[in-house]
BATI-424580 format. One line per 3 residues: number of its first residue (from 1); for each residue x, y, z of C-alpha. Coordinates in Angstrom, 3 decimals. Layout:
N
NUM> X:Y:Z | ...
END
This chain:
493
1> -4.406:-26.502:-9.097 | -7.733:-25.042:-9.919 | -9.251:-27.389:-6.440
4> -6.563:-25.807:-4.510 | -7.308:-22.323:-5.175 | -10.625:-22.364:-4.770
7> -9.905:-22.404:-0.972 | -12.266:-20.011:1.238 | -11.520:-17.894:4.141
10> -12.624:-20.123:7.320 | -14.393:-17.009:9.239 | -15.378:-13.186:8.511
13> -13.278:-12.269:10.766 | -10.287:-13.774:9.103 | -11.632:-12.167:5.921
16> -11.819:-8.570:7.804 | -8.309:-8.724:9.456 | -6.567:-9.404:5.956
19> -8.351:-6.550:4.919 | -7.095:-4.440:7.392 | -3.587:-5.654:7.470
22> -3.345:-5.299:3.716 | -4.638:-1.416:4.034 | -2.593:-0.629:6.748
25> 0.555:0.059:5.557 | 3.585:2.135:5.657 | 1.203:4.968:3.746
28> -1.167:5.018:7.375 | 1.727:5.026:9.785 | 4.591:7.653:7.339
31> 2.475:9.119:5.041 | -0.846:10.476:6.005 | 0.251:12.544:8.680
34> 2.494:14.902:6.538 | -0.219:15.125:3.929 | -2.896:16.026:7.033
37> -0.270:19.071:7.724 | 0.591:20.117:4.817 | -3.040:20.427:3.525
40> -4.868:22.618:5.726 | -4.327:20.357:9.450 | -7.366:19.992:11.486
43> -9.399:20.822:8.082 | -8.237:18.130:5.930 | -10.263:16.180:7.923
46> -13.358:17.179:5.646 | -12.050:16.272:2.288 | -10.636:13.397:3.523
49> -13.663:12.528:5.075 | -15.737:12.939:1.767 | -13.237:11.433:-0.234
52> -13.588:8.366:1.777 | -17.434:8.121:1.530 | -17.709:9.462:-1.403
55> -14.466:7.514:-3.811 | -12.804:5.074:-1.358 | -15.540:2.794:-0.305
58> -17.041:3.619:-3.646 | -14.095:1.428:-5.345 | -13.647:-1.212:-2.891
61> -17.014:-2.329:-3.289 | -16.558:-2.330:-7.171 | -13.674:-4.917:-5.950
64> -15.628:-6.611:-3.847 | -18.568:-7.029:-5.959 | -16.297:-8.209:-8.838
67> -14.351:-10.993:-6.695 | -17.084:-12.587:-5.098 | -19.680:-12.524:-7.995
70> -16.688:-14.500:-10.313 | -14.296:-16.025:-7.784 | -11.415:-16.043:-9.815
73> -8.246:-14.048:-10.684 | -7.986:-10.685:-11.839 | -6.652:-11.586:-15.406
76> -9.325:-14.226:-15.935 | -12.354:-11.886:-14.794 | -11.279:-9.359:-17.632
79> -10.986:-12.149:-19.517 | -14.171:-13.775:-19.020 | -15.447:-9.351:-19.403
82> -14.205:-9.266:-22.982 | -11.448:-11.204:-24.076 | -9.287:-8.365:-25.729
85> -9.152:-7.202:-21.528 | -6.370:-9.899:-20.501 | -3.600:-7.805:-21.492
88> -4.990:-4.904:-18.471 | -5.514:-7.256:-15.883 | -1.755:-8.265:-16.238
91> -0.974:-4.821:-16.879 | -2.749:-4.083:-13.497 | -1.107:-6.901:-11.569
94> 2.730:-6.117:-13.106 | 2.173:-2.525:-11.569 | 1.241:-4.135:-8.282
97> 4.286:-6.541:-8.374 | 6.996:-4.379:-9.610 | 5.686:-2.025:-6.551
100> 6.306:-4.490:-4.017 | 10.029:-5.021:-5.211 | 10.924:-1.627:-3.760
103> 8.135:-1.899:-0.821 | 10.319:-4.683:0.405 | 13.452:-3.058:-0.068
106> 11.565:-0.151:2.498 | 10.537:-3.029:4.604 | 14.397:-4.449:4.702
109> 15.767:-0.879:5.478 | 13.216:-0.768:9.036 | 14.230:-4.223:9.702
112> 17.762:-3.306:10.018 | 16.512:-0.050:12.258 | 15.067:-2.679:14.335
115> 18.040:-4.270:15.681 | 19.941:-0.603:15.572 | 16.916:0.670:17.661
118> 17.892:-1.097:20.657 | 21.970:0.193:20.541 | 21.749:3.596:18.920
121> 24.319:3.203:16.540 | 22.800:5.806:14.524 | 24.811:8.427:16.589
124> 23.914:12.380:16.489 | 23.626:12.602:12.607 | 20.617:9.941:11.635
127> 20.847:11.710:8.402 | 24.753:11.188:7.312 | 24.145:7.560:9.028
130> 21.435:6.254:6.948 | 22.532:8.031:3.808 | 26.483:6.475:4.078
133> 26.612:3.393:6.812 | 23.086:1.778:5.901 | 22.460:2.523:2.130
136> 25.828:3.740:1.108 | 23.709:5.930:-1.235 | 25.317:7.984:-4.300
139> 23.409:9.622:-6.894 | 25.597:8.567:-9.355 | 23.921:5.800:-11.781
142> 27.285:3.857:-11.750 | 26.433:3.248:-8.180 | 23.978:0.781:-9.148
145> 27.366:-1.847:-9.738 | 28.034:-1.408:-6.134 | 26.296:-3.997:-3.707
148> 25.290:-2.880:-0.327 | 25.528:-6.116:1.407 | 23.756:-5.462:4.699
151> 20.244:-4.519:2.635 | 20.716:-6.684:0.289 | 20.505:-9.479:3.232
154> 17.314:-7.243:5.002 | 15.659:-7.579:1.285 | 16.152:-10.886:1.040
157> 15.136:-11.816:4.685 | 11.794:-9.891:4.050 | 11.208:-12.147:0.610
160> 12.059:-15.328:2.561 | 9.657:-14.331:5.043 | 6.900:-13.234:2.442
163> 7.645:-16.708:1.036 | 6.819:-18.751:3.898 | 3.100:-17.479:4.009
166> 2.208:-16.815:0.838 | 3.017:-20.612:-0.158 | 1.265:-22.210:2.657
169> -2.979:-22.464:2.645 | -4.813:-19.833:2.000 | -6.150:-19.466:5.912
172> -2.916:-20.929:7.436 | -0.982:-18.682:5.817 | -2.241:-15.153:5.055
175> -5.442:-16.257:7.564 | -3.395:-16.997:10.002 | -0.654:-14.230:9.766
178> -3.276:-11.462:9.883 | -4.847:-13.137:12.976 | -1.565:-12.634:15.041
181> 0.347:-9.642:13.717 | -2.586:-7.133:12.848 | -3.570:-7.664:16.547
184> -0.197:-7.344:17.674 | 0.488:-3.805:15.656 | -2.412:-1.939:16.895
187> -1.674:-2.751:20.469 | 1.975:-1.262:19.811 | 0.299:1.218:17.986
190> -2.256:1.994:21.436 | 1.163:1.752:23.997 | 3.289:4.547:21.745
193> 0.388:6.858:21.236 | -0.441:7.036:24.950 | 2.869:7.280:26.207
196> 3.350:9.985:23.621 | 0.529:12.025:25.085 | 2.676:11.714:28.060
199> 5.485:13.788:27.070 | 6.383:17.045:27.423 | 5.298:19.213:24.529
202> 2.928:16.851:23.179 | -0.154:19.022:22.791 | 2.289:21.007:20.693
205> 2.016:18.343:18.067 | -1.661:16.569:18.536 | -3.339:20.480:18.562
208> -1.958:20.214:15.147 | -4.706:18.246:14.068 | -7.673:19.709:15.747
211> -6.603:22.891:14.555 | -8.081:23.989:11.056 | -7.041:26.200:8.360
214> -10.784:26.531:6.604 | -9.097:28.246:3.890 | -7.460:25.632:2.792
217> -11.063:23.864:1.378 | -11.263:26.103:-1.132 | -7.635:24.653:-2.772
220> -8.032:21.932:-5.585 | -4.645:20.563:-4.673 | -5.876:20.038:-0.846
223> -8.957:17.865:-2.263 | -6.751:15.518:-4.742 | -4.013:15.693:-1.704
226> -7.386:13.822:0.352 | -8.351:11.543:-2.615 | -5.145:10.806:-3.419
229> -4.307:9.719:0.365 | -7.447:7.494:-0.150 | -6.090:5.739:-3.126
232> -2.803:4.699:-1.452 | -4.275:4.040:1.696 | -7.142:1.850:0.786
235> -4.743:0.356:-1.753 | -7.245:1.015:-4.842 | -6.291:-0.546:-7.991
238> -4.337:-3.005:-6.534 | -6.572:-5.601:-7.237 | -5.952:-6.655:-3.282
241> -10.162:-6.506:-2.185 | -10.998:-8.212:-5.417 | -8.672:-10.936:-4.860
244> -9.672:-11.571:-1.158 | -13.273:-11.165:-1.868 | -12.859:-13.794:-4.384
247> -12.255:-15.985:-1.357 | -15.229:-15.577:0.379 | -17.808:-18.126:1.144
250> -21.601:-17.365:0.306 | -23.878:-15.141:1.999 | -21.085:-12.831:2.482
253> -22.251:-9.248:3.678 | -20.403:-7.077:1.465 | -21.310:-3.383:1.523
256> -20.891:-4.362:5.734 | -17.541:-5.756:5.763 | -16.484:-2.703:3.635
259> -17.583:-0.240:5.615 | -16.004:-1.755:8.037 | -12.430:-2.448:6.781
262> -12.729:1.371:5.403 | -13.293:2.885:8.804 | -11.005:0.619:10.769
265> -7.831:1.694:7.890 | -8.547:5.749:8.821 | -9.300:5.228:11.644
268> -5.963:3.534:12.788 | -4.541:6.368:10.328 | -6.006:9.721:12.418
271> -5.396:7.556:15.519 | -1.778:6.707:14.786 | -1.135:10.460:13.653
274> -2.020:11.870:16.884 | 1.282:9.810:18.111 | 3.382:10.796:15.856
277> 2.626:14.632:15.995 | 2.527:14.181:20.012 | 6.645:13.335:19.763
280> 7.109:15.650:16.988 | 5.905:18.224:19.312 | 8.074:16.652:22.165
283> 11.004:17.112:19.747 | 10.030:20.490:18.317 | 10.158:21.468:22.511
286> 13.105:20.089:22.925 | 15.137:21.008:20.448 | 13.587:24.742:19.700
289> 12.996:23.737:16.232 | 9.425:24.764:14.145 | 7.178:21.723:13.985
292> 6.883:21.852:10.428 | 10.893:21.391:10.120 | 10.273:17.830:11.854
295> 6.704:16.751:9.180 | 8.083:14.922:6.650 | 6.822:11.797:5.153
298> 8.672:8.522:4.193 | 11.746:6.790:5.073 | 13.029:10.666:6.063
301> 10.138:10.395:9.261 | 10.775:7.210:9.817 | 15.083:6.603:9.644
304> 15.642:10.029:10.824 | 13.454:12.234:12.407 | 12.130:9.590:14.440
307> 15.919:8.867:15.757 | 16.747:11.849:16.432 | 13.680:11.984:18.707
310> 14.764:8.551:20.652 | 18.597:10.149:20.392 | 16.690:13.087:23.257
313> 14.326:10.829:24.792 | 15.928:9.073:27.474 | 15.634:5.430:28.609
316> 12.005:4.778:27.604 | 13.568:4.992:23.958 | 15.256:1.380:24.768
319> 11.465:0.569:24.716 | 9.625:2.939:22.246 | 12.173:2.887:19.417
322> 12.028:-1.012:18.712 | 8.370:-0.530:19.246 | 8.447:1.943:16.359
325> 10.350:-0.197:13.893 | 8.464:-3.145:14.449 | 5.123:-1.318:14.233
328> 6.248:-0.660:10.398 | 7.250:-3.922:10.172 | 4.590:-5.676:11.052
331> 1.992:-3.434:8.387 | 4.657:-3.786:6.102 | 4.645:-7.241:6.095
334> 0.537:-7.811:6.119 | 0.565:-5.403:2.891 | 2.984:-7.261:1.328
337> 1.677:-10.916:1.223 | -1.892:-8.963:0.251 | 0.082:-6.974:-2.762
340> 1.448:-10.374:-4.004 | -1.517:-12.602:-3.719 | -2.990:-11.503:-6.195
343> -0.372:-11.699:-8.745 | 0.378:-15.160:-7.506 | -3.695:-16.187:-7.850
346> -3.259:-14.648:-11.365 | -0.415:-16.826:-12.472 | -1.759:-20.145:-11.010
349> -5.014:-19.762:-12.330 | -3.763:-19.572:-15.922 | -0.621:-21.631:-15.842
352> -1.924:-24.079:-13.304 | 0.904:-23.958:-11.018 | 0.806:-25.154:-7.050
355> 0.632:-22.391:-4.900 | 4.171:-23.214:-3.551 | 5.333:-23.086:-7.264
358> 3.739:-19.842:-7.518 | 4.966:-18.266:-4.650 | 8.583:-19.643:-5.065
361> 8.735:-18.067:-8.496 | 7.452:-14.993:-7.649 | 9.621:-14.487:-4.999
364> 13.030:-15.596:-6.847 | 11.794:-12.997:-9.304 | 11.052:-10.294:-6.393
367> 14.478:-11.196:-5.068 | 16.339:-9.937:-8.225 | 14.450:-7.147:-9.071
370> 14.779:-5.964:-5.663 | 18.360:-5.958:-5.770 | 18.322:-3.310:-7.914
373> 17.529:-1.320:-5.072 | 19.922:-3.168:-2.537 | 22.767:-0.956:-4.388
376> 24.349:2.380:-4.033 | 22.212:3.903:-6.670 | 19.489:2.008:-4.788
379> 17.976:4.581:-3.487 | 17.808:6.899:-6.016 | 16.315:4.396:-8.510
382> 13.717:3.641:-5.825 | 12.708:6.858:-5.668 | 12.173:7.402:-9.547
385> 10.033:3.704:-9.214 | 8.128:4.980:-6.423 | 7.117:8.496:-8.336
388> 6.386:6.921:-12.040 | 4.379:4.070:-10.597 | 2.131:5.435:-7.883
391> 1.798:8.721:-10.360 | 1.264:7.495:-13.531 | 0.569:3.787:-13.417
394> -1.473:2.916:-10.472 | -3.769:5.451:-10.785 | -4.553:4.622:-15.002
397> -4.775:1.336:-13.360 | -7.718:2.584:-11.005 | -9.151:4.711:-13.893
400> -8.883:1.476:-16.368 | -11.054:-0.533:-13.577 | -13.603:1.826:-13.264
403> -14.142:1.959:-17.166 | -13.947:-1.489:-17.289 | -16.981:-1.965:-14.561
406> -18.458:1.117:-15.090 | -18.919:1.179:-18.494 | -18.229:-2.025:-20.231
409> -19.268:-4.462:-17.930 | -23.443:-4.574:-16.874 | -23.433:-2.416:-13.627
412> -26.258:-3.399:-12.230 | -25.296:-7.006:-11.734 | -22.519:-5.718:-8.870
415> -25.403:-3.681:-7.207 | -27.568:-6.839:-7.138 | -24.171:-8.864:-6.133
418> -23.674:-6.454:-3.611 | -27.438:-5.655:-2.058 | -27.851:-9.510:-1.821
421> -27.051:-10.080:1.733 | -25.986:-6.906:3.177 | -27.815:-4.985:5.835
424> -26.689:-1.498:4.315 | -27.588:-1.540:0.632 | -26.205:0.764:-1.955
427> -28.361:1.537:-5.139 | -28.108:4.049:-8.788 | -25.952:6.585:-6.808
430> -23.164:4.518:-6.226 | -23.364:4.016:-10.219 | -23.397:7.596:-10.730
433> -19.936:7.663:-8.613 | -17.567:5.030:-10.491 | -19.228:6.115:-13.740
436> -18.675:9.839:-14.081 | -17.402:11.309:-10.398 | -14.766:8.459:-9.659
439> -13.237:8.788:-13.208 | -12.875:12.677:-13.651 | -11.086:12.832:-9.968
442> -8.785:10.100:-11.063 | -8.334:12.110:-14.185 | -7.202:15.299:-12.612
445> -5.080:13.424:-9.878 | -3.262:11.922:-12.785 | -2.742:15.199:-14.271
448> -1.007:15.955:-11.957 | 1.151:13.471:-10.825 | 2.290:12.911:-14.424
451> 2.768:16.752:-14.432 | 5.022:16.629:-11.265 | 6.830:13.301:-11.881
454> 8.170:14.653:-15.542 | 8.689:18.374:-13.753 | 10.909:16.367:-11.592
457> 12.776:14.349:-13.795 | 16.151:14.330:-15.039 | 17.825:12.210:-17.609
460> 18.306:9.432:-15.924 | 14.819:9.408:-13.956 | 13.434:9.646:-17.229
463> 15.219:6.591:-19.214 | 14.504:4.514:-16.291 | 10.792:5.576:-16.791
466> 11.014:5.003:-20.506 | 12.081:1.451:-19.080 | 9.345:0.897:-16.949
469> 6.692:2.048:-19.594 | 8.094:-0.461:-22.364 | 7.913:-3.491:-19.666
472> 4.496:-2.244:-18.693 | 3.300:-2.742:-22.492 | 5.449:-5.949:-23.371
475> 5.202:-7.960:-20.222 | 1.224:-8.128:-20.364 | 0.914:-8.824:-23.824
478> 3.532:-11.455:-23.306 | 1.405:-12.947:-20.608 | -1.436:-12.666:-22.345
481> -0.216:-14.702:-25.342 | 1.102:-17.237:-23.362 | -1.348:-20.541:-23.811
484> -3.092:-21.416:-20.416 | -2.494:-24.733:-19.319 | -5.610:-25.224:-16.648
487> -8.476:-26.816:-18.891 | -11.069:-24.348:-17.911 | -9.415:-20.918:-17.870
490> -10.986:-20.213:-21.076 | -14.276:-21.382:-20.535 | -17.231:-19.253:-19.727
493> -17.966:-18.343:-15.745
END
């Protein structure tokens, strides 16, 4: 098993466009242009901007550095760091896992919008139809015993699809995947954004971002709203860069191919925003409504705004709106084969499975869990997964990393790693960053998402976080315990 994962990505380029594809996600497309208006518009631009220079590539090259100077899996680098680290490396990868149970379960929900783009079925109320005839939604608990069959089927068509690349070769799966659908979602992405600029109202929307509100940089909120955006967007934490950067051949130009997956991600993010604010500000003409009634983020953009636009638009909709849908399908799917190989790498390495074993087990797992969310109480229970793990977990996860690499681990052997072959070079500043700068913004992001997430809570949001937080501490240690059965996993890189 140990042979077969030591597989390396058969061109840069292959390397670069799994990058992208596992950074552009649902966040880019749903998320990042409600956070760009709600913190300030055409002025977010500049925290964002720094945040990205300044944290975002900062941490991706920690990633990089540490994949390609061990070539392994996350659990055995921390592992092969200090042996007492195991348990946070599968602490780091259960976070990523149980994350993509309910990131397929958004995938499934925009497949079935697919095939309901091209009839309409939604009606005049998008809202009552996606809330009652897709997820059947209560807020009940005791909803959770009712099975919505149509998602369930959607969740497990996306884990049967995940399945059939994750278990094939390295570059003929997740290689090959990213070669053809990356591609094909940012020309979808290029023909909705310029036939949005051809609608009426449309400068009503895209002004929106060239149009600053300079007080807003003097808000601590709008500066942890940019480095938080950066986080989810980048997918820090996630173990995703170190995992792919384990797979890279020598004489690999690092600090390059960062800089160049990091610019590509925002800039498909401001690009993609200026199409979605253009029809927001063809709705918001004609309908009469304010723009901001139309900015929200998540499946709310997405499963109803976005159909209530195509309800007005006329015939081109017949085009547009299954352009839409598979546009979030597509990133969807490139994140979630990047979220899982990891965790799959992880588990082979150690237990010295076949990457088909892997991947089938994973996946059988996936499918259960995510049936949790494939009920009427789905939804709800999504939501409190979605809050407690991006919140709380993920970003201790990021923190964790950078004490692990900043502090315990030598430094200076990723800057060498790093400087090696690459034309741009980093040096002691970049140190500075992940040692003290990286750390206290992570710090006072997680603050406050803890702050908010518990604010938020209710009874039952709270016992399923109690939940979570036990099989965050057992499942690791469990893993960790566990005897390895590939010969070398214990000895010395």
């Amino acid at each position: 098993m140990t042979k077969e994962k030591k597989s390396e990505w058969n061109s840069n380029i292959t390397f670069i466009l799994a990058m992208i594809g596992s950074a552009v996600g649902l966040g880019n497309i749903w998320r990042f242009p409600n956070v760009l208006y709600s913190n300030g518009e055409g002025s977010f631009m500049i925290p964002y901007i720094v945040s990205l220079f300044l944290l975002g590539i900062s941490f991706v090259l920690v990633e990089y550095a540490v994949g390609y100077k061990f070539k392994t899996s996350l659990s055995k680098i921390l592992f092969k760091v200090q042996q007492k680290l195991e348990p946070a490396g599968w602490f780091i990868l259960l976070i990523v896992f149980l994350i993509t149970t309910y990131y397929v379960c958004v995938v499934g929900w925009d497949l079935i919008y697919v095939i309901l783009s091209f009839t309409k079925v939604w009606g005049s109320n998008p809202d009552l139809f996606f809330s009652n005839n897709v997820l059947h939604s209560t807020d009940s608990i005791t909803g959770i015993f009712t099975i919505v069959p149509t998602v369930l089927i959607s969740i497990i068509s996306i884990w049967f699809i995940t399945w059939l690349i994750i278990q094939r070769d390295l570059n003929e799966g997740i290689g090959k995947v990213s070669r053809v659908l990356l591609p094909l979602l940012c020309i979808i992405v290029v023909v909705i954004v310029i036939f949005s600029l051809t609608l009426p109202g449309a400068s009503i929307g895209y002004m929106q971002i060239f149009t600053p509100d300079w007080n807003a940089l003097t808000n601590l909120n709008v500066w942890l709203a940019a480095f938080g955006q950066i986080v989810f967007s980048l997918s820090l934490g996630m173990a995703i860069a170190l995992t792919y950067a384990s797979y890279l051949p020598d004489k690999a130009k690092l600090v390059d191919n960062a800089l160049i997956v990091a610019f590509s991600n925002s800039g498909f993010e401001v690009f993609n925003s200026i199409g979605i604010f253009s029809i927001l500000g063809f709705m918001a003409l004609s309908t009469g409504l304010n723009f901001n009634q139309l900015v929200t983020e998540g499946s709310g953009l997405a499963f109803i705004v976005f159909p209530q636009v195509f309800n007005i638009m006329g015939p081109s909709s017949q085009i547009i709106g299954p352009l839409f849908f598979l546009c979030i399908l597509f990133a969807g799917i490139t994140s979630i084969i990047a979220l899982l190989e990891g965790v799959c790498y992880s588990i082979s390495e150690k237990f010295d499975f076949s990457r088909k074993k892997t991947a089938t087990i994973v996946c059988i797992v996936g499918v259960l869990i995510s049936s949790i969310f494939a009920t009427g109480a789905g939804s709800m229970i999504l939501g409190v997964f979605d809050a407690f793990l991006n919140n709380f977990a993920l970003l201790f996860a990021v923190l964790l990393e950078c004490i692990i690499f900043g502090w315990i681990y030598d430094f200076d052997k990723l800057i060498d790693t790093l400087n090696e072959y690459s034309r741009i070079k980093v040096g002691k500043t970049w140190k500075t960053v992940i040692k003290f700068i990286l750390p206290i913004c992570i710090i006072g992001l997680w603050i406050q998402g803890v702050y908010t997430t518990l604010k938020d809570g209710n009874p039952v949001s709270l016992t399923i976080m109690t939940i979570l937080t036990i099989v965050l501490i057992i499942v690791p240690i469990i893993f960790t315990k566990l005897p390895a059965k590939s010969k070398n996993y214990y000895e010395d890189i």
